[in-house]
N, C-alpha and C positions, 0 to 999 in steps of 0.2 A: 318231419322231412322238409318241410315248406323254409323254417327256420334254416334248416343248413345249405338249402340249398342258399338263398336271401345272405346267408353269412359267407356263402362259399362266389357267390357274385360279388358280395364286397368286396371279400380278399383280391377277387381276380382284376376288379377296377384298380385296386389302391395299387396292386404290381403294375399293371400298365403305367397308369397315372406316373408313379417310382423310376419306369423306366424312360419314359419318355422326359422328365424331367432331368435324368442323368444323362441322358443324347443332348438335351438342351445345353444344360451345364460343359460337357464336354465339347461342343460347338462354341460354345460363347468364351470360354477357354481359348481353345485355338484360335480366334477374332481376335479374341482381345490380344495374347501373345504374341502373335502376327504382326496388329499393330503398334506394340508397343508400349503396350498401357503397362508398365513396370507396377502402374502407386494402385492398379484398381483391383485385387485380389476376385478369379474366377468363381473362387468356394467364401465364403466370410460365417464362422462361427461368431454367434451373437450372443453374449452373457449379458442376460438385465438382472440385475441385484435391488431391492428395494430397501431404502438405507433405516435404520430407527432414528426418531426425531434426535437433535443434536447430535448425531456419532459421526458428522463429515469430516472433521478434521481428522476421528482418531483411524477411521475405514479408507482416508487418504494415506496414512502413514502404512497401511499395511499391504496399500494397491502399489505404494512404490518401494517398499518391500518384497511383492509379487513382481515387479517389473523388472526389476536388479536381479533378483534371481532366472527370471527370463530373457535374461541380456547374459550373463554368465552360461550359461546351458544352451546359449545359443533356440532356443525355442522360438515358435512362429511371431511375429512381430503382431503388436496388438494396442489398439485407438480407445484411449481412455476419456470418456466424456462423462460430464457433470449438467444436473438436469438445472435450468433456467425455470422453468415453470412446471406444472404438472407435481406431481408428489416428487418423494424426494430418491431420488432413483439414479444409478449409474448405470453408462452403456460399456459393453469391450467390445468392440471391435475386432476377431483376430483373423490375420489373412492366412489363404489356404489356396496354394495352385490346386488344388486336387483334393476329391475326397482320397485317395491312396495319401496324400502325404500326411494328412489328419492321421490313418494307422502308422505312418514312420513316426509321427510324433508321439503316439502312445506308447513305443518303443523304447523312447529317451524319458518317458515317466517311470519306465519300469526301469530304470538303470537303478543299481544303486546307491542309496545316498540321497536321492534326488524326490524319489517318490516321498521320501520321509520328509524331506526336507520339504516340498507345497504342500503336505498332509498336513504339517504346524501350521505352514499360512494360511489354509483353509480355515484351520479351526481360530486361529485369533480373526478371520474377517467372518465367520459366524457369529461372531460375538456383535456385531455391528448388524447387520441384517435381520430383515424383517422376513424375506422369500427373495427367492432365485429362482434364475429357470436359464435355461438354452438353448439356440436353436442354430439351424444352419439354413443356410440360404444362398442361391444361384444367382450372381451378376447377371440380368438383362439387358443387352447394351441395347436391344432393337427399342425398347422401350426409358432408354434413358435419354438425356440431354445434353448435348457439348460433354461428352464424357473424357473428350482428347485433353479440354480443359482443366480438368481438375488436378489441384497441386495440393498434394496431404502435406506440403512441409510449409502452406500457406494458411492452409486453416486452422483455424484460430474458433468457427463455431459453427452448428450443425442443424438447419431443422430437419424433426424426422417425422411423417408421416406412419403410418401404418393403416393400411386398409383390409378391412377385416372382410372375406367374399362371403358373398352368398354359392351357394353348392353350385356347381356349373355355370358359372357365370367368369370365368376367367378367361376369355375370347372378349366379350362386351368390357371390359378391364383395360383389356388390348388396344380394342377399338381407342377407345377415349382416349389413353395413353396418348393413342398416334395424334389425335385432332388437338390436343393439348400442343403437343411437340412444334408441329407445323403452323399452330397460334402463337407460341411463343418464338418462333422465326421468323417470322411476319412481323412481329411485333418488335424483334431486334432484340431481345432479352441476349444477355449473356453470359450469367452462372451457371454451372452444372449443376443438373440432378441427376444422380442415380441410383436408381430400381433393383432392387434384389428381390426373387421371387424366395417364399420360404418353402422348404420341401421336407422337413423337419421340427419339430419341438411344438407344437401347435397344434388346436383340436380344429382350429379352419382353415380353412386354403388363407394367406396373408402375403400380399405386397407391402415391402418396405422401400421409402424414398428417401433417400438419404438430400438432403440443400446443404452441401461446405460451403461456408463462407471464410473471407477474410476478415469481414468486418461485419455489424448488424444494420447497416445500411441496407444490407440487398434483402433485409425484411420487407423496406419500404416501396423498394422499387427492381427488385429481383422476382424468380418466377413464384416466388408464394404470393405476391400480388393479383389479385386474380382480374383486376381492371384492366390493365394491358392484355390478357388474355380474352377476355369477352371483347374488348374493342377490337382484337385482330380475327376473332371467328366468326365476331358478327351475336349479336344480342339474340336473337333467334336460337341459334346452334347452340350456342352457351346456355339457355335458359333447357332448352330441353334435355341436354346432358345432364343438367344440377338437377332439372324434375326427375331423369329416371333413374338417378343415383341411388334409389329407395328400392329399387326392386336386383341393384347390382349388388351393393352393400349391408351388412349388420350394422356397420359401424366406422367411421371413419377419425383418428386421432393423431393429432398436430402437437407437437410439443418443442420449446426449443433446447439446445444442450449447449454448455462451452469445451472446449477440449482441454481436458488436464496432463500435462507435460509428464509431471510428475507420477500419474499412473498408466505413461503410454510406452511400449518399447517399438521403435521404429527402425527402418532401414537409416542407417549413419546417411548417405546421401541425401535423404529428406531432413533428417535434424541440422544439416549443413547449411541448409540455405536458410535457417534463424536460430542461429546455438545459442543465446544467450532466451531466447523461451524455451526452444526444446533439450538444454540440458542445463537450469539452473543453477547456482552455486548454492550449494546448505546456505540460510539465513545466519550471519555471523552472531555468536554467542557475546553478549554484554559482558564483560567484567561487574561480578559482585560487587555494589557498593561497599564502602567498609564502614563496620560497625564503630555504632557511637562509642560504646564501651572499649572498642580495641584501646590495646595497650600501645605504647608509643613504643619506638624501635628503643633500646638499650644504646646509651649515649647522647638521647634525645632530650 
């Protein structure tokens, strides 16, 4: 009895927890649509795929395989990134006004024709893969950075953060967030980060912080910097945040990524403002040398 009861309080937390993060999401929504943020997707489904040693060339031919097929079908647009450090691992980024339009999308996979037709690309990007997984995740704008900032048809490369919580500690997460935020205005930083909370695919509570860059300059002197932040909060404030990060956190992982063109489908308006990165021309095919042996033309 003790058990179901213990199992039957779980369920009842993990429903509230569900709902309350769908009010969040559906507010954060409406904020952002409000203002205008076209390029910042309210819902963001997250595929991490883990690549096998050498297979990046032949799992890139079949992501833009996947891409061209999701550009034809009209499907949700989606940010193809390539890991820089860390194993060897791709991100997709796919954007989602809503979890309702994620079910219209499953809709267009039952069409048919269509569902057969990713069911082949699936299984040729198995052949590449070590594991997968997915997840979805809610835009936090209250927690993000110059979010009005960010231009997806500008980035070019991504650090990404992931902080993995400890059980109830997503308030204190909050906290810091904001004393980061108001250190990094002080400080005059100017890149965007933004925060998407995960509500999906995950055995812990996870914050993901996306850093676009233009350039890997703003490694050096952008907000992954963490010296212009301790200088504007003050040594004191900063030290005691980074000591009681042990009782916030499991674990916290920094990685960086580049964006690949070629396994990204995007809104035409963002590949406008750099077509020649975001819509490549095939690499032109050499003319065969010709063989020593050939015969000479008839006449010759």
């Amino acid at each position: 009895m003790k058990k179901t009861c213990s199992f039957m309080a779980a369920v009842a937390l993990c429903l509230i927890s569900i709902a309350s993060r769908k009010a969040i999401a559906q507010d954060t929504a409406s904020q952002d649509m409000a203002a205008g943020h076209r390029q910042i997707p309210p819902v963001l489904e997250i595929i991490v795929e883990n690549l096998k040693e050498g297979h990046g060339a032949a799992h890139m031919k079949v992501e833009s395989d996947w891409a061209g097929a999701a550009r034809r079908h009209k499907m949700a647009n989606s940010l193809g990134l390539v890991s820089m450090t860390g194993p060897s691992t791709a991100w997709f980024l796919v954007a989602h006004a809503s979890f309702a339009g994620i079910g219209e999308e499953e809709k267009v996979f039952d069409t048919p024709g269509v569902r057969a037709e990713f069911d082949a690309l699936e299984a040729r990007d198995g052949e590449h893969r070590v594991s997968s997984r997915s997840m979805y995740a809610i835009f936090r704008k209250d927690l993000s950075y110059h979010a009005e900032d960010f231009s997806l048809g500008k980035t070019r490369y991504s650090g990404i953060t992931i902080f993995h919580m400890k059980l109830g500690h997503d308030s204190d997460f909050e906290e810091g967030s904001k004393k980061f935020i108001a250190a990094d205005e002080k400080a005059g930083l100017k890149d965007p980060w933004l925060v998407y909370q995960v509500v999906g695919g995950t055995p812990d509570d996870e914050f993901i912080a996306f850093s676009p860059m233009e350039s890997l300059k703003s490694v050096d002197d952008g907000p992954m910097n963490d010296k212009a932040a301790r200088e504007a909060m003050g040594a004191d404030e900063y030290d005691r945040l980074m000591k009681g990060s042990g009782d916030v956190f499991t674990a916290i992982n920094f990685n960086l990524y580049s964006v690949n063109p070629r396994m990204s489908y995007i809104a035409k308006e963002d590949e406008d403002s750099d077509p020649a990165f975001w819509r490549p021309k095939p690499a032109a095919m050499k003319p065969a040398a010709p063989s020593a042996s050939a015969k000479p033309a008839s006449g010759q």
